[in-house]
C-alpha positions as MATLAB code, in Angstrom:
seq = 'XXXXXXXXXXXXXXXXXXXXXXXXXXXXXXXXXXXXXXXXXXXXXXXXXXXXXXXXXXXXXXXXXXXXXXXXXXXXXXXXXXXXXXXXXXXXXXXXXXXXXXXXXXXXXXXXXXXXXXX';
ca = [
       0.000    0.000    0.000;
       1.271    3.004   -1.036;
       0.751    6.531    0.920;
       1.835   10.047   -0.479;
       0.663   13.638    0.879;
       1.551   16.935   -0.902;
       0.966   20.338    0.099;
      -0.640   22.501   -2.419;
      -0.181   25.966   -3.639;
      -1.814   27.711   -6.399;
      -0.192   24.874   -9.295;
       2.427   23.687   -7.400;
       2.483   20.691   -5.240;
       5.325   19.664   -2.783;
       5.996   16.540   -1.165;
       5.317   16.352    2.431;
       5.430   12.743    3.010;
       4.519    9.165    2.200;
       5.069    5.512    2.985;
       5.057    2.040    1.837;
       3.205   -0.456    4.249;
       2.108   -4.214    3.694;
      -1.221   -4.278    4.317;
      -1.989   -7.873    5.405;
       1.189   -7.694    7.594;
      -0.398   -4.804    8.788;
      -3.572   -6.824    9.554;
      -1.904   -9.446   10.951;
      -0.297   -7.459   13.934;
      -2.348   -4.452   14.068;
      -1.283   -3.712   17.780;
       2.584   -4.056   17.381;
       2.798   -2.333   13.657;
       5.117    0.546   14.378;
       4.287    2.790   10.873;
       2.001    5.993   12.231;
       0.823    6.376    8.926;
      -0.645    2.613    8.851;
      -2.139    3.126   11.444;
      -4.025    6.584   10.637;
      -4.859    5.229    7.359;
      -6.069    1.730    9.381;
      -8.224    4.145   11.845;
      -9.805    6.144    8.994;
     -10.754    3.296    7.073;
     -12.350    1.767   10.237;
     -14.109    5.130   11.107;
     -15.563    5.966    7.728;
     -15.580    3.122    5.372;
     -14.852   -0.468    7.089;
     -15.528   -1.899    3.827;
     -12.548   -0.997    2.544;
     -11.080   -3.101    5.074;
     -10.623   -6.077    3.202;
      -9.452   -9.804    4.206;
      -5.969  -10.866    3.346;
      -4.601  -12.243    0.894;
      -6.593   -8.829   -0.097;
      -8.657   -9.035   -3.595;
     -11.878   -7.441   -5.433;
     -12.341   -4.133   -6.164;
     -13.705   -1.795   -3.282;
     -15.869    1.784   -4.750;
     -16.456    5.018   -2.287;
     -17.990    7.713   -3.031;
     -18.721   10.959   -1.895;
     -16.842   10.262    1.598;
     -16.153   13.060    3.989;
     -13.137   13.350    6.885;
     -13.330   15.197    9.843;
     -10.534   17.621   10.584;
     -10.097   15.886   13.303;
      -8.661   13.263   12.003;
      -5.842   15.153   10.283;
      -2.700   13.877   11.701;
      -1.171   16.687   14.035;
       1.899   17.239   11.862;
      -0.497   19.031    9.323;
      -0.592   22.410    9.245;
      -3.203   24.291    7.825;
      -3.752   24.445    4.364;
      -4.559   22.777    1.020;
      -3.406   19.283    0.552;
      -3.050   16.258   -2.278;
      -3.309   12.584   -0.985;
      -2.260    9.813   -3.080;
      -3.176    6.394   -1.803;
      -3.381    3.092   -3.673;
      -3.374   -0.306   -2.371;
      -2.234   -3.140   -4.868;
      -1.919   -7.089   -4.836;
       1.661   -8.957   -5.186;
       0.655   -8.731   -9.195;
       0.589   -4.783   -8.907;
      -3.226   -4.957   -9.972;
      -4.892   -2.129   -8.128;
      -7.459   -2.766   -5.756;
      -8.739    0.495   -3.801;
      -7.201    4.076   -5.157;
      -8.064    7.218   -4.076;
      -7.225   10.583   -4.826;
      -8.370   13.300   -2.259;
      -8.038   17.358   -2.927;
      -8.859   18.778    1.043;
      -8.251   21.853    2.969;
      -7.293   22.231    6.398;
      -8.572   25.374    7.307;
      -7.982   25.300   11.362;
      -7.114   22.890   13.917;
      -8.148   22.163   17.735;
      -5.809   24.204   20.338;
      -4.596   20.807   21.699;
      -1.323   21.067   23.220;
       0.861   19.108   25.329;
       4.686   20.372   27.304;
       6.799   17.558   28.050;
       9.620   19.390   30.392;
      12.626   17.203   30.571;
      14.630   17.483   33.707;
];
């Protein structure tokens, strides 16, 4: 599975981040799986459309539409602004099976923060 973010700017994108994960490995050790992204990705799908959450060895072809995400479910890193996500999850043959491309704007985010002092 395949995971790329770019920040947006008029015409110009710029990379942010992204990540390879297997998904059925993934699956298969949900709690000990130490990619963040994975597991945002694994909690959105869960939140707003479980049926992308297929069984392994993963195959079919899974269709959203129209989906919405909550700010709040923008990973804290993100700053405000307009964002590109790239996501596409394929089997061992490279066949696609779920790809999505999302334009979205983070216009503000919850005053949420923590101070760790170190002594």
């Amino acid at each position: 599975m395949d995971v790329t973010v770019f920040s947006q700017y008029q015409h110009t994108r710029t990379y942010l981040f992204g990540t390879t994960f297997d998904y059925c490995e993934y699956m298969s050790s949900t709690e000990s799986y130490h990619n963040p992204v994975a597991k945002l990705v694994y909690a959105v799908a869960k939140l707003k459309f479980p049926q992308a959450l297929l069984q392994c060895p993963a195959s079919g072809v899974v269709n959203i539409t129209n989906m919405k995400i909550d700010e709040n479910l923008a990973p804290p890193i993100m700053p405000t602004g307009r964002f590109r996500t790239n996501f596409r999850m394929y089997n061992k043959r490279n066949q696609t099976l779920l790809a999505w491309l999302c334009d979205s704007i983070i216009s503000e985010k919850p005053l949420n923060y923590s101070v760790a002092i170190l002594g």
